[in-house]
N, C-alpha and C positions, 0 to 999 in steps of 0.2 A: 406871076402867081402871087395873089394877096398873100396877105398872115391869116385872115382866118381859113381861105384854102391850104397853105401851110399846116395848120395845126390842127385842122381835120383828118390832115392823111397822116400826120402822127399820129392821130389818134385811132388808127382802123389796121395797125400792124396786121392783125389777121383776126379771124371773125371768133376764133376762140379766146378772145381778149378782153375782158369784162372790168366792169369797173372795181376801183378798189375793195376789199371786203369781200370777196366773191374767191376768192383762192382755193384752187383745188387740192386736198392734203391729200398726205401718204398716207395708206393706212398697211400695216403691219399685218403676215399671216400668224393669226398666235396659236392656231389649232393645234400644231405638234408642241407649243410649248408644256412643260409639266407646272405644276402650283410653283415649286422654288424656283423657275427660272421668268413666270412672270412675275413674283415677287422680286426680282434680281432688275428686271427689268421695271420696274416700277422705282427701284432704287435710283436708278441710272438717269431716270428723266431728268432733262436740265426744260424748265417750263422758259425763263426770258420770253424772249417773242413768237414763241412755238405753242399757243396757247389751243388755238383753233387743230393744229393736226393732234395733240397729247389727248383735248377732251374727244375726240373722236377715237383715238384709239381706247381710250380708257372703256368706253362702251362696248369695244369687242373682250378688253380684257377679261369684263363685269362678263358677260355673257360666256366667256369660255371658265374663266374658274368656276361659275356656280357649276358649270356640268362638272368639272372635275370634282367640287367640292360634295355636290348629290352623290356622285357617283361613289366618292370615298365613304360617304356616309350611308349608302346602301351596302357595301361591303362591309362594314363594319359589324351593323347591325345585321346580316347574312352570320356572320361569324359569332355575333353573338348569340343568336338564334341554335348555330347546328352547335354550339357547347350546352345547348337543352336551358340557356335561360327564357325568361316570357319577355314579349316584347314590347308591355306595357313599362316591362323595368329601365328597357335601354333609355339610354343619356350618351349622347355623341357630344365630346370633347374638344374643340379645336385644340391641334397641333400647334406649336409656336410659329410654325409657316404660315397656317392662316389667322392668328392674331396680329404678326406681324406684318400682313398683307391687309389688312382689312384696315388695319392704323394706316398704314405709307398711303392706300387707297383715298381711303377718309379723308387727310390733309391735302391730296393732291385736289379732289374733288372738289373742296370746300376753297383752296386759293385761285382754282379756275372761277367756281362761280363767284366770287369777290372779285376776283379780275375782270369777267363781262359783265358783274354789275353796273363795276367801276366806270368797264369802257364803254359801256351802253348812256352812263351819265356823261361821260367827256362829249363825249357823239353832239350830245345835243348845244354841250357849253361852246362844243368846236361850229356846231352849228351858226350860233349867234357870233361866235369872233368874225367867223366866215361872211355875214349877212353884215357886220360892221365895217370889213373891209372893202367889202362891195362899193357899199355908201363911200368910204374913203373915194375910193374908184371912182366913184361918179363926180364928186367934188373936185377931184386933178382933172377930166379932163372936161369939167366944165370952168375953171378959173385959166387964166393965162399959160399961156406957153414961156414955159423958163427953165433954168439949170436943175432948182430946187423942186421944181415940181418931177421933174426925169428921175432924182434922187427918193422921191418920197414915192411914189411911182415903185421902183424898182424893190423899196423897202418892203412896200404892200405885198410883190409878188414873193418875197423872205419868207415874210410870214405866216404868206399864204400857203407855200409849199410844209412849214414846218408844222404847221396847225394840223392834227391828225384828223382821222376819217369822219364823216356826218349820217346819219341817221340815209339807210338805204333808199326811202321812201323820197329823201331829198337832196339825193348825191347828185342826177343827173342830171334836173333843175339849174340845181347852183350852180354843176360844171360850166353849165351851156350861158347862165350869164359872165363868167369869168371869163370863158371865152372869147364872149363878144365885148367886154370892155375892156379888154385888152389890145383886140383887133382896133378898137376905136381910138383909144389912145394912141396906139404906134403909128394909124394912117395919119392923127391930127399933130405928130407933135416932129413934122417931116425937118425942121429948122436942127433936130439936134441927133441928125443923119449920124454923124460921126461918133457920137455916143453909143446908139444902137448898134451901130456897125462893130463897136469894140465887144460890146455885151452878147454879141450873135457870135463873135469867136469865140467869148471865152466857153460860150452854149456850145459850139462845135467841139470843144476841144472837152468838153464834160461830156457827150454824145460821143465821140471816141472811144473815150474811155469805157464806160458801159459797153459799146458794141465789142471792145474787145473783153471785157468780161463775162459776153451771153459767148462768145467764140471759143473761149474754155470750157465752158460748160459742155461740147461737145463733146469732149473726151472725158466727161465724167461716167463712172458705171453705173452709179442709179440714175437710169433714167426719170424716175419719177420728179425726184430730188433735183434735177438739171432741171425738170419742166417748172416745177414752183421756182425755182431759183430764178428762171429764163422771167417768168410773170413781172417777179419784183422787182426785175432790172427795165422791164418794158414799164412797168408804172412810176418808177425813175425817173424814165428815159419822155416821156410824155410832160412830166412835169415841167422841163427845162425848157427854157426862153425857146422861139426862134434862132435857126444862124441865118448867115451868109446866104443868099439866096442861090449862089452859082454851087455849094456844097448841098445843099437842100436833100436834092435826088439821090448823090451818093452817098451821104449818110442815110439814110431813108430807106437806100437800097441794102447797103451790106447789116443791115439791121434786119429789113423784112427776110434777105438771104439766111443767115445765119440762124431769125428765128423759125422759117420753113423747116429748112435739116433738121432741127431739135425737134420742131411734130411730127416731121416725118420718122424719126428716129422713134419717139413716143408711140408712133401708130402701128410702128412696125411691130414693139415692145405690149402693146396692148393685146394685137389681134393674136403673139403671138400667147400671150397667158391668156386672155380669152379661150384658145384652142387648150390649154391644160386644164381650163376650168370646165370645159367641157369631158376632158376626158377623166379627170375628176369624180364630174358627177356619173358617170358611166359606172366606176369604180364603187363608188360610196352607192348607186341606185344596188348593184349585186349585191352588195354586204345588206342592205335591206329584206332583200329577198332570201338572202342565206342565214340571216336572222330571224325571219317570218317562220323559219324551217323549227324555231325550241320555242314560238308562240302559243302551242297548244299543246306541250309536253306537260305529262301526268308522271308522278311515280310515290311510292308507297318507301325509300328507300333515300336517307339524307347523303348515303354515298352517291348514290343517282342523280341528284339533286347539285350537290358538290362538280362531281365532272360534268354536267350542261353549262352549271355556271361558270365553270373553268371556260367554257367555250363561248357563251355569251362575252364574257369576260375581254376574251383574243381578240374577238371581232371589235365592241368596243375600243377594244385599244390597235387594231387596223384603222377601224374609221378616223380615230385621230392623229394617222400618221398619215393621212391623205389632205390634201392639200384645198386652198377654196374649191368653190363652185359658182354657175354665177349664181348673182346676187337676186332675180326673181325666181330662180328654182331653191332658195336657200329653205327660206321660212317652210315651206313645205317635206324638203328632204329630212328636214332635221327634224320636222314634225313626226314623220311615218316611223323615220327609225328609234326615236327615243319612244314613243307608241308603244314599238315592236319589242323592246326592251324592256319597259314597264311591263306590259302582258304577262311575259315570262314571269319574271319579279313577283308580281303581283299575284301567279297563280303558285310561287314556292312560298310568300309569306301565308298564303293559304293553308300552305302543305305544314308550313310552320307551327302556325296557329295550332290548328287541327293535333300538334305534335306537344304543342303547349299543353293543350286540354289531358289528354292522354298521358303526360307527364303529373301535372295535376291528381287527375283521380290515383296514379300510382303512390304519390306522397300521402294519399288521403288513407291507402291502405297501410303503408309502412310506418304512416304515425299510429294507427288502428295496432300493428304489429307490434311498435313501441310499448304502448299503453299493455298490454298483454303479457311484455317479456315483465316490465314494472310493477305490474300487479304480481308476479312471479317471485320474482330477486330472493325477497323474504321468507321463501317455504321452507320449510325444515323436513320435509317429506323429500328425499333428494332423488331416490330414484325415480318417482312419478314425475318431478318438476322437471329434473331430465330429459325427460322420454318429452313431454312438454315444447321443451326450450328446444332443444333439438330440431321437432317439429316444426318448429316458428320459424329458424333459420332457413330450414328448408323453401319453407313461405315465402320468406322473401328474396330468396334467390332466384322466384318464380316471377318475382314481380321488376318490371323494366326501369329503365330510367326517371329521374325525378329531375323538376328545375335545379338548374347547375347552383343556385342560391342557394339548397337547401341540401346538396348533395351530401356535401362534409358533416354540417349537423347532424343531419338526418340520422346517418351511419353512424356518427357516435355516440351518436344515443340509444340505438338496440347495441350497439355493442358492448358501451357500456353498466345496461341494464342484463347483459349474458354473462359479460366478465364477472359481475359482482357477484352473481350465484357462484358460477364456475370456480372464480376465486375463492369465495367460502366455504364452497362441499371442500377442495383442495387442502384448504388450513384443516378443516374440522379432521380430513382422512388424515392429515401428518400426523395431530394432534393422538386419532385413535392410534394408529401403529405406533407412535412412541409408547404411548401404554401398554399395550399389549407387549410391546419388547419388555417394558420395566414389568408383567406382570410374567412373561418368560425369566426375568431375572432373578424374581422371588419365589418362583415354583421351582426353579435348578436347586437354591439355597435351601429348599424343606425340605425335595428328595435327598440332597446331601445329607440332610439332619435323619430324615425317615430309614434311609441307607445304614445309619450309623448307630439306629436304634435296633437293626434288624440283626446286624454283626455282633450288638451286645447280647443277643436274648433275652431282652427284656420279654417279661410274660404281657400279651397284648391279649386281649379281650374283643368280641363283636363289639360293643360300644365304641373302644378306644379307636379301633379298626374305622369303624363308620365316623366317627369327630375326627380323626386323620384329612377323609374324603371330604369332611365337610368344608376343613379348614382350605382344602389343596383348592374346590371349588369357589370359596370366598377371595381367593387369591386373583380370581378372575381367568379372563379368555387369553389366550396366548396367539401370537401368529399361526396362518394355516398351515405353513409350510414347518411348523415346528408341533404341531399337533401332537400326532401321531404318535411320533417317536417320544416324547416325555411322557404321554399318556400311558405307552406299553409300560418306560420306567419304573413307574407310577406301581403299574398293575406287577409286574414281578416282584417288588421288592414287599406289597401288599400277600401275595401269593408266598412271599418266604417266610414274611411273618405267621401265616393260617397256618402252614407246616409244621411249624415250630410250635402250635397249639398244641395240649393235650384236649385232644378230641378224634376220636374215630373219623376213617376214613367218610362214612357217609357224611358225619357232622361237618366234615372238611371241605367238601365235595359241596356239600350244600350253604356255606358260610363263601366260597370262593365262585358259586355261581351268583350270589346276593353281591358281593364285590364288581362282578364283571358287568351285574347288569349296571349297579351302580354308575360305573365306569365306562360301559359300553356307548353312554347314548341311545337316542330312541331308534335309529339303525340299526345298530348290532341286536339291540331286546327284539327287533322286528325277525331279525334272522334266527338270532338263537329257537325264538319260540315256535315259528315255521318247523324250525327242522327238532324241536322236539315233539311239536306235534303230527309229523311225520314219522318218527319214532315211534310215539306211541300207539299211532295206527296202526303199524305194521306189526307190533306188539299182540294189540288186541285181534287182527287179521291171524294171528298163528296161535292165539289163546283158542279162537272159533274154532279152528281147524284141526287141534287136540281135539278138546270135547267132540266133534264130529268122528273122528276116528275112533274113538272111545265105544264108540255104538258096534261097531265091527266084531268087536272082539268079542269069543267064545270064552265058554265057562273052561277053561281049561290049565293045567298046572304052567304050559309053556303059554296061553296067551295069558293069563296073571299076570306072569315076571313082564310081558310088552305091556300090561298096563299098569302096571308100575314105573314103569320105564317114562310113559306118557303121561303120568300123572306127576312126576318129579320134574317132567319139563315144561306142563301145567303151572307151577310149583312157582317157578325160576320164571317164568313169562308174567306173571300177577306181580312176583315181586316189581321185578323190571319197571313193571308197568305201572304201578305204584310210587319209584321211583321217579320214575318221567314225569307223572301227575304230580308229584309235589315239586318239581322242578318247574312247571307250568305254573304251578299256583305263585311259586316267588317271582317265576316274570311276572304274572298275570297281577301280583298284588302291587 
């Protein structure tokens, strides 16, 4: 078997063997993760030579917080909604979690892409080292066969090996010259046999090694993580010289051996989460459908609204504890269902809105309410502003909610414009009752005097009698509930002075009814005068009804003395009557 037969079937380990740059990564399920634990995870990355599987996970991570992050941010502004603010006020906030996610994210972002810059420029500088060694290459085995050339030789393949990856477009090219001027140097340079034969061991004995390090990898538990691993020990392992020609096959073999197990291991491990990721999506397609079920929910009712979305809410957070799906039914499941999601959402910020406005016109009425009690505060009219203010309160206990912005305000300012009346009627009424007490104090302290004047017998007179009442009058009003009782005082001790007058009963009689009226109020004058001029009617009713009998009577000595009789109570009914009438005249005057 040639070297370049040799180093072709190294190079064809098995058909999923690609060239370098081509490595299939792991990628991570993050859909059950919460925000803080791929922020944890983002901490944790170590990037060194794991550039290619981090930037590819970072793109699932990007993709699964912003749903968490909308998500948090629809809830938010949900919540700020059903507390009755508008929802052109809301301002979502990040959390220290996503400040501090969005930094760790940023820097990791930014040193990946500075890295494939980087390595996109070496590519090409590796390129040129690579096309310079070539050239070396062609000049050893076109000059002489010697020691120094085997060593310069050998050098070239150093550097070759260490020199990192070339632009994809020109990897397979160059592989394929490298190849063949190497095959070309080993057949022409057959003089330094024993040379080579030593450099094919130490190859064998590096080819060993590696084969027993893809042979560990079988007992690793991620398979995935065994298969990349198993890749970079096969691109190793391709690197490395020729051996021995009689080792050739069985290194070869327990290489292709050992890397077969590992796919097969891999294929088993695939088909068998392929088989979850279908049932999976079986899983996540019902929550769609049981979703589709609150897409066309109406209600009048932010309790109503509350528990759908409590339910929306569960399902949400089932679908995120379900696991992939494959990856050509993704874009579209996750399509349907955040759709079906939005829908809902979209028809309660409706319900929102709608709750906005109608919050709105109520604050337009309670500042309307405001302005009314304000205009109010200052009346001095207290029991119309009363009946008023009262009113208003009523008004607005009629009227619904207002933006949660304006709630506290709002309320304190009719209540503050109710307090300020209510508080001053309050002062002004202490203000009168203290008076009224101190003008009870000073009407006690006259009757004493008036009491004292009654005991001595001073001679008292109508005049002095009436400047008494004037004075007890300019004393002022007294409490209601002490009325009464000092009034009568009043009036006895005035009735003991008329007694004690030298004046006939009539004059006394008629001086103590000018007192009472005095004394009485327009109440008592209402009643007294009723019932004298019910008196007197009934007076005059039996004055008529003399004179009508009168007519009966015969000339005679015994009807005489009966009209005598009726004419003396004639007599006695005129005076009476007479009486009454001048009793009327001093109420009436």
């Amino acid at each position: 078997m040639g070297v370049s037969e040799e180093l072709n079937n190294e190079f064809q380990l098995h058909d999923s063997v690609e060239l370098a740059g081509n490595e299939e990564v792991h990628k991570e399920d993050f859909s059950q993760f919460s925000k803080a634990e791929l922020l944890k995870f983002l901490e944790n990355i170590q990037l060194e030579n794991n550039y290619q599987e981090v930037s590819s996970n970072l793109k699932s991570i990007r993709i699964h917080y912003d749903h968490l992050f909308d998500q948090e941010q629809h809830i938010a502004l949900e919540k700020y909604l059903e507390d009755g603010s508008l929802a052109e006020d809301f301002k979502y906030r990040k959390d220290e979690t996503s400040l501090a996610f969005e930094a760790v994210y940023s820097k990791l972002k930014d040193k990946i892409s500075t890295h494939f810059a980087e390595l996109e420029k070496n590519k090409h500088k590796n390129l040129e080292t690579k096309n310079g060694l070539l050239e070396k290459m062609r000049a050893i085995i076109a000059s002489d066969e010697s020691a120094q050339s085997f060593q310069e030789f050998k050098k070239i393949q150093e550097t070759w090996k260490a020199t990192g990856p070339v632009p994809a477009t020109e990897a397979k090219e160059l592989w394929a010259k490298y190849q063949a001027l190497t095959d070309m140097f080993y057949n022409n340079r057959s003089m330094y046999f024993e040379l080579k034969e030593l450099d094919r061991r130490k190859n064998l004995t590096l080819k060993q090694e590696l084969v027993a390090k893809v042979e560990q990898l079988l007992a690793h538990t991620n398979v995935q993580h065994a298969f990349n691993e198993m890749r970079k020990l096969q691109e190793e392992f391709r690197h490395i010289g020729p051996v021995p020609k009689e080792d050739h096959e069985s290194i070869w073999a327990k290489l292709k051996a050992v890397s077969d197990a590992i796919h097969v291991k891999r294929q088993a491990f695939l088909e068998e989460f392929s088989k979850q990721k279908e049932a999976n999506y079986v899983l996540k397609t019902a929550l769609i459908e049981k979703l589709k079920e609150y897409e066309d929910f109406i209600s009048e009712k932010i309790d109503d609204w509350k528990e759908k979305s409590d339910a929306v809410l569960h399902i949400q957070e089932e679908w995120k504890k379900i696991g992939q799906v494959p990856e050509d039914k993704l874009k579209e499941l996750s399509k349907a269902f955040w759709a079906s999601g939005k829908k809902f959402f979209s028809n309660k910020n409706a319900f929102f809105k709608k709750l906005d406005a109608k919050r709105k016109e109520n604050l337009e009425k309670k500042t309307e309410l405001c302005e009314k009690a304000e205009a109010l505060k200052d009346n001095e009219d207290y029991a119309a502003t009363s009946r008023q203010l009262i009113q208003l309160q009523k008004d607005w206990a009629k009227i619904g909610q207002v933006p949660i912005k304006y709630k506290d305000s709002i309320y304190e300012r009719f209540k503050n414009a109710c307090d300020y009346f209510f508080k001053q009627q309050r002062e002004l009424k202490v203000q009168a009752e203290t008076a009224l007490l101190e003008n009870l104090k000073a009407k006690e302290a006259y009757l004493t005097e008036l009491e004292a004047k009654a005991k001595a017998g001073i001679a008292e007179t109508e005049d002095t009698l009436f400047g008494y009442i004037q004075k007890w009058e300019e004393l002022g009003y007294v409490p209601m509930d002490n009325k009464k009782i000092i009034q009568e005082k009043l009036l006895t001790v005035l009735m003991s002075m008329i007694d004690k007058m030298p004046l006939d009963a009539e004059a006394k009689e008629k001086l103590q009814l000018k007192i009472e009226v005095k004394q009485g109020g327009s109440k008592n004058v209402e009643s007294l005068l009723k019932d004298l001029q019910r008196k007197a009617l009934a007076v005059k009713s039996e004055i008529e009804q003399y004179n009508n009998n009168m007519a009966f009577f015969a000339n005679s000595p015994k009807a005489s003395a009966l009209k005598d009789q009726v004419m003396e109570k004639i007599r006695q009914a005129e005076a009476e009557l007479k009486k009454l009438n001048d009793k009327l005249r001093i109420l009436k005057g």
